[in-house]
N, C-alpha and C positions, 0 to 999 in steps of 0.2 A: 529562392535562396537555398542554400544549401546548409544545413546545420552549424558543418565544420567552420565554416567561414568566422562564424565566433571566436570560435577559438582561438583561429588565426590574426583576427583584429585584434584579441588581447594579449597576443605576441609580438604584434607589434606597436601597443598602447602603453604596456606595464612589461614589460620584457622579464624584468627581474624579481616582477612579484612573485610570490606563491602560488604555484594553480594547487597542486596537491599536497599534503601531509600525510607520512603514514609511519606510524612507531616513531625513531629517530631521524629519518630521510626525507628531502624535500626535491620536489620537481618545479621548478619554475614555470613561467606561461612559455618563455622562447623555446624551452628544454623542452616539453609538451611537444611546441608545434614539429621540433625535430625529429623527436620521435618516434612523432605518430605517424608525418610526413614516411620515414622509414621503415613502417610497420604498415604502411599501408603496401610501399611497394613490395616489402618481401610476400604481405600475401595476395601480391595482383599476380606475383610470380608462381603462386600456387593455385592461380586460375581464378580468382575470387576476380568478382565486376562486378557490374550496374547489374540493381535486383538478384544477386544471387543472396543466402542465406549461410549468414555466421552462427550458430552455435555458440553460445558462451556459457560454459558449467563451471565458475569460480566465484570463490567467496571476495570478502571486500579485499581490495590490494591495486593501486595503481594501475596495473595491465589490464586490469578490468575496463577501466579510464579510458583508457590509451584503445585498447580494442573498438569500444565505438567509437570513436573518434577516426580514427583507421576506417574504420567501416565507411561512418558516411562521408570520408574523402572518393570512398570508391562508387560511393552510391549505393552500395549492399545493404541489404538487411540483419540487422543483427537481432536474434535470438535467447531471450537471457532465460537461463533455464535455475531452477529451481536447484539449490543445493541439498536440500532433505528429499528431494523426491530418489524412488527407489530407481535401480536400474531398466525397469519395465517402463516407468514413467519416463526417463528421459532416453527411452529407447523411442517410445512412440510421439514426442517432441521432436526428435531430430529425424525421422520419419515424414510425419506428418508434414512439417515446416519444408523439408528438404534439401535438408542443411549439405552446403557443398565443402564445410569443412567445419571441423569444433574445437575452440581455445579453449584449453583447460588450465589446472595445475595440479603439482604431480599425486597429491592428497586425493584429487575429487577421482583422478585418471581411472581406476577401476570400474565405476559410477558409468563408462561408456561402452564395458567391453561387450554388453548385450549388443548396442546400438554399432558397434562395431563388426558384429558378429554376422548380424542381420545385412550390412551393407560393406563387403569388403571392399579394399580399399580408400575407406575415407578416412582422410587426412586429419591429423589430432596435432596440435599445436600446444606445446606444453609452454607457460608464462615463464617458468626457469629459463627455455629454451630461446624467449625471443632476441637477446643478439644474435644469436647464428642467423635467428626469420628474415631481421631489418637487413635495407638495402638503400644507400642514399640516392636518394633519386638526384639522376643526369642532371637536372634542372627546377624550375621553379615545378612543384606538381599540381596539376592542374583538376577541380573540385569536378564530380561526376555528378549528375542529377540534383535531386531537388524539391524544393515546392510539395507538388502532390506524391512524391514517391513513397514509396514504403521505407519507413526510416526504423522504426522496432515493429516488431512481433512479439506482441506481450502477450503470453499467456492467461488465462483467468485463474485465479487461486483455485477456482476446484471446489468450494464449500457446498457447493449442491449439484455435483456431479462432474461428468468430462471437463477436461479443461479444453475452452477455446483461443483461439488466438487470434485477438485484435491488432490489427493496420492500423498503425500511427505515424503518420506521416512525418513530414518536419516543417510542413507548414503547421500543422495539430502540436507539434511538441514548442516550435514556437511560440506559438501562441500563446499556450498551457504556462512555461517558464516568464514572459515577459508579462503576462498578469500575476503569477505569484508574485514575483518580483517587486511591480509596482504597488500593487496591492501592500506587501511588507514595508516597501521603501528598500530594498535589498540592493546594495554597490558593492564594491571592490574595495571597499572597507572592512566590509562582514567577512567572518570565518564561519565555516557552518561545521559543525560535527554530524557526521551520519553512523548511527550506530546498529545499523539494522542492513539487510543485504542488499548489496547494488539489484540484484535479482529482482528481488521484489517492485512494482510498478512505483510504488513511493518513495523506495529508495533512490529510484533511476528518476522519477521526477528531480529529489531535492540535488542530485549531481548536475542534471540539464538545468535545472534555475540559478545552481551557483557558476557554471561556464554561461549563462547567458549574462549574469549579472559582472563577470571579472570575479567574484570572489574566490575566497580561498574554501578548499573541502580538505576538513580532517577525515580522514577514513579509519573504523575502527574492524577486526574483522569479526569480531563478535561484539556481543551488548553485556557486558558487567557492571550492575551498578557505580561499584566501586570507582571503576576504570572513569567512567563515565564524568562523576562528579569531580575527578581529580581535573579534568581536562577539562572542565567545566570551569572551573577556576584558575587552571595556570597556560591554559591557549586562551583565557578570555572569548571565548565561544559567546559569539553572538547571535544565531539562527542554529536552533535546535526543532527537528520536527520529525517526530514519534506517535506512533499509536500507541492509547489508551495503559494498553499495560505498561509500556517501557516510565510511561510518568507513574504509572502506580509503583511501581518496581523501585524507581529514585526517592519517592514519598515515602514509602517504606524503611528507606536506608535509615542507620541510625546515625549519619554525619549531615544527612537532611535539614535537621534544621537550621545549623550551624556554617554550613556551606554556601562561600562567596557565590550569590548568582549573579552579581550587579552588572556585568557587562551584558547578561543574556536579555536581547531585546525583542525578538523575537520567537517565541513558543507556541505552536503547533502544533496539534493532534487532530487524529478523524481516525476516520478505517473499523469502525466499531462504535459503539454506541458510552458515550461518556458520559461517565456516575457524576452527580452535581457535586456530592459531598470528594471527588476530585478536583473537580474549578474549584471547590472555596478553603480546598488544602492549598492550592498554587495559592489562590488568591489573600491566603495568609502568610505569603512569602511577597505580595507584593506583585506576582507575576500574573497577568492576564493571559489564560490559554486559550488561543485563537482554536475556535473547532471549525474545524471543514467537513464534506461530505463529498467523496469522492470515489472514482472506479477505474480500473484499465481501461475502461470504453473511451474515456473523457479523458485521459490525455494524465488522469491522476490530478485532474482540477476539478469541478464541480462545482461547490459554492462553497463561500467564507463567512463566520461571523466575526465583523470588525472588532477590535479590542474597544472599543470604548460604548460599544453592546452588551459585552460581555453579563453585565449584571442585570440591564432591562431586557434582554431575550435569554435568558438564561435559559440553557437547553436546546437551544436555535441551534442550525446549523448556517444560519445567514444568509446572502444572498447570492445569485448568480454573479459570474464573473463579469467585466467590458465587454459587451458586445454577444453575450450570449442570456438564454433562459431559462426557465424554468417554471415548468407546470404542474399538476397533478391531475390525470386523467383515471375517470373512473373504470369500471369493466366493461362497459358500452361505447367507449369511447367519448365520451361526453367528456367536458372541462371541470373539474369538482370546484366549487366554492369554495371561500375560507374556511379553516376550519375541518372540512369533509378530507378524510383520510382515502386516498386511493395510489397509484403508480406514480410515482417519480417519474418526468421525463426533461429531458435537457437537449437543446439546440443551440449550436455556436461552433466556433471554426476547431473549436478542441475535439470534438467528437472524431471516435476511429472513421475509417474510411469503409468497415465494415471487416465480418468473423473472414478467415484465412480459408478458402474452398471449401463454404461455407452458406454457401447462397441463401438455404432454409432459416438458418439462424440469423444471418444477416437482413434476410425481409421482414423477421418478429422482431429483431431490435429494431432498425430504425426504420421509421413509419415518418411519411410525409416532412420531411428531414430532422427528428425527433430521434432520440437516444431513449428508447423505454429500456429502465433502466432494473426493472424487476426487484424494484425496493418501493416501499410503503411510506408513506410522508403525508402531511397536509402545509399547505400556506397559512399565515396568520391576516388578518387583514392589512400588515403594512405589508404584504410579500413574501416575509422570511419564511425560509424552509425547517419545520420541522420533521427528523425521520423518526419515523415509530419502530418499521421495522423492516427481516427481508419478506418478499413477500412468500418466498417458500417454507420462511420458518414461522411464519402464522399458522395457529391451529385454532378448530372452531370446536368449541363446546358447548353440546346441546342445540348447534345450531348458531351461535354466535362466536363471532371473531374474537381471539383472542391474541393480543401482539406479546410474545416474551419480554421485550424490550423495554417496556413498559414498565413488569414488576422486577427486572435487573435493575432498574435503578434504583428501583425502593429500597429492594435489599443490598445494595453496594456497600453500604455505610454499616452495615450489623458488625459487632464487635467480632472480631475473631475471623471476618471471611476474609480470605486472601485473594478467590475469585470464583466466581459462581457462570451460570448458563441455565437460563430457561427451559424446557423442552415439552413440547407434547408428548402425551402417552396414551396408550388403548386404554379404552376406557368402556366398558360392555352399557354404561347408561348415557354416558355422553358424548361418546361416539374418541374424544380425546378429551383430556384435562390435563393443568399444568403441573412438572414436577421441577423441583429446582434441586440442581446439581451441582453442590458447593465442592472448596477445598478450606478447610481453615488453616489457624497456626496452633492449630490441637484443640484449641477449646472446641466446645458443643453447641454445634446448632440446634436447639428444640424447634420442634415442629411451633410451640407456641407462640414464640418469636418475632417469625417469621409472618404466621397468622395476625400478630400483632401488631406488622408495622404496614400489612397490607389492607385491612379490613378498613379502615376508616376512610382510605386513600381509591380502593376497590373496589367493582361491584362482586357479587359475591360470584355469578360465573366466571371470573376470574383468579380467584383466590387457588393458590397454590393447592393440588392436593397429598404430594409428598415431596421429602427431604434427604437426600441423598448425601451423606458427606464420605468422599473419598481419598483415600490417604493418594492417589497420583492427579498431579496437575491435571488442570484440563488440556484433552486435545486441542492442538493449534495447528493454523497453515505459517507458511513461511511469514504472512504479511499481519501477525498476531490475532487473528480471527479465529475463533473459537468453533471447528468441525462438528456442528451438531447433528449432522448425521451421525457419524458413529456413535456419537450419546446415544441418539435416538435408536441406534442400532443395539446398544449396549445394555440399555432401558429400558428395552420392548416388552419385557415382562413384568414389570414392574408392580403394576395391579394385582398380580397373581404374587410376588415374592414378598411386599411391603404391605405394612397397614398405614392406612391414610392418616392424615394426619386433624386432629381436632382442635 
């Protein structure tokens, strides 16, 4: 099967529904498939086919849509490139990838003139420009590839180094959408609001679950709380699915408590590790937030905890998808028992196809048809997946593992933090120990506090031993994960500059 073919069933299912929403403008399903139908041929006319690579450096906005859609009528792969990343970064993206041409728009346009520079003559297709691109095709146009092709090239966020890029087919992205989907109960009834970047693997998931499902997608191009909550209330926004901070950020608001959610039926989060005393702010609004655990490798699925879990696994990140699993393998390779904290690893039809000319990387993740997944979890004896942490942002003190993850949630809830980040630090007796990297809303963090709400909950080699409060946000990647390298980078002296805390 070919992705696009959705699309096109739901142009001719619902013709005059809504596929797209953005600002005051609406694209229907028919109007979609003409479009794209159109957009695909002006860029077959620019040499684009089967397996070559699109480029995409734009924010949210229909032609974003409409580009992959385009794409997998030809069979090509498309490319979504990160909008904050620098000109070196998606200099070595469209490089790497191979890109045989790049959709932009005219804001991001600069953002390519390295990767331009490096490869003359590659073709830059600006979103303003695409009437001139389209071209109605002679006849009915006929679907290119399929199945096991390469359907995106997702890149990895990058939080602990080079970014790689996973092969997602569109048998894997199928998959991935029509178990969200069922999983929610998700139709062509729902409206989803996506407020966060098509770019990002999760954003580009919840657009492929709402064209599998017939729904409608409001597209927003940034995330304002404000914006959010309004539309939240007057599109009756049904399926909203955000990482961790964008619902701290709405919890926050001061029209939060007061604010219509009754039509939203489904709420989702993952992508970071979720403070409890978040679930039990939603869940004093009535609203069950579904957590998931999820990666570019996986298609942006992984596992779910069902809403009506939510209170007896509290903390869970739930269970594997239909048809797929989920292990925890030790450093030996051995199968850990309940309970026993080691490697995430997941097998089912969502997993990448493997890293992009990439062979080395692609033999250590998947092993014996297994996704190691280079995240930290254990099962509980019914199954369910709890994750502790990544396993590159564990640090061992004194010889003992220590997960950050762990006392982020503890301190989530302290009065005054807006948002925090655990980090290891050189430590000349313990080789590393932990220091926590807040932000508040002015008030003060005391070291004692802190010490307070962990000692009882802690053992003591884990107990914080400094407190950092800085007046700028924490570093983020595009997909709200919190860069603790450069903390770590930023921190490194930390023992030498700061006195510990008692």
């Amino acid at each position: 099967m070919n992705y696009a073919d959705i699309a096109r069933y739901w142009a001719r299912w619902q013709p005059d529904q809504v596929a797209i929403r953005y600002g005051d403008g609406e694209i229907t399903w028919a109007a979609l498939e003409r479009r794209t139908d159109a957009l695909a041929v002006g860029l077959a006319d620019l040499g684009v086919g089967r397996g070559d690579r699109i480029g995409l450096l734009m924010a949210n906005r229909p032609e974003f849509v409409e580009t992959c859609i385009a794409g997998m009528k030809l069979g090509a792969v498309v490319v979504p490139v990160n909008v904050r990343f620098t000109a070196r970064e998606v200099a070595f993206l469209v490089e790497d990838a191979g890109c045989s041409v790049v959709v932009t728009e005219p804001a991001l346009r600069a953002g390519l003139d390295l990767a331009v520079a490096e490869r003359p003559g590659l073709p830059v297709v600006l979103a303003d420009d695409f009437d001139r691109v389209r071209r109605a095709p002679p006849g009915p146009l006929e679907l290119v590839g399929g199945d096991d092709d390469p359907l995106y090239l997702c890149y990895t966020s990058g939080t602990t180094g080079h970014p790689k890029g996973a092969v997602l087919t569109h048998r894997s992205w199928d998959y991935a959408s029509r178990s969200r989907a069922l999983q929610n109960r998700i139709t062509g009834a729902d409206t989803f609001l996506l407020p966060f970047p098509l770019a990002f693997t999760g954003g580009l998931a919840m657009a492929m679950t709402a064209q599998w499902s017939g729904a409608s997608l409001v597209l927003e191009a940034s995330f304002d709380p404000t914006r959010v909550l309004e539309l939240l209330e007057r599109q009756r926004i049904t399926v909203f699915m955000a990482v961790p901070v964008i619902f701290q950020q709405l919890a926050d608001h001061a029209r939060f408590a007061d604010a219509d959610l009754s039509a939203l039926r489904v709420a989702s989060t993952g992508g970071a590790t979720v403070p409890p005393s978040l679930l039990r702010t939603y869940l004093d609004r009535g609203i069950r937030l579904i957590q998931t655990y999820s990666l570019t490798e996986v298609s942006a699925l992984g596992t779910t905890l069902a809403p009506h879990d939510a209170l007896r696994k509290l903390g869970s990140a739930g269970v594997a998808a239909m048809h797929s699993q989920v292990r925890i393998v030790a450093e030996d390779g051995t199968i850990c028992r309940a309970g026993e904290v080691g490697e995430i690893a997941i097998r089912g039809p969502e997993v990448m196809a493997g890293y992009w000319n990439d062979p080395e990387a692609t033999a250590a993740a998947l092993r014996d048809g297994w996704c190691h997944t280079g995240d930290l979890g254990h099962l509980d004896d019914e199954g369910y997946l709890y994750v502790v942490d990544r396993a590159k942002d564990m640090l061992i003190s004194g010889g003992l593992n220590v997960y950050p993850a762990e006392i982020e949630k503890l301190l989530a809830g302290l009065p005054g933090v807006v948002e925090l980040a655990v980090i290891g630090v050189p430590d000349r007796r313990w080789g590393e120990t932990p220091a926590v990297i807040a932000v508040t809303d002015g008030r003060a963090l005391e070291g004692a506090a802190v010490l307070a709400a962990c000692r009882e909950v802690l053992a003591d080699f884990k107990l914080p031993r400094y407190v950092v409060v800085r007046d700028e946000p924490l570093p983020r990647n595009m997909s709200g994960k919190v860069l603790k390298r450069e903390l770590r980078s930023a921190y490194e002296d930390l023992a030498r500059t700061a006195d510990p805390i008692r």
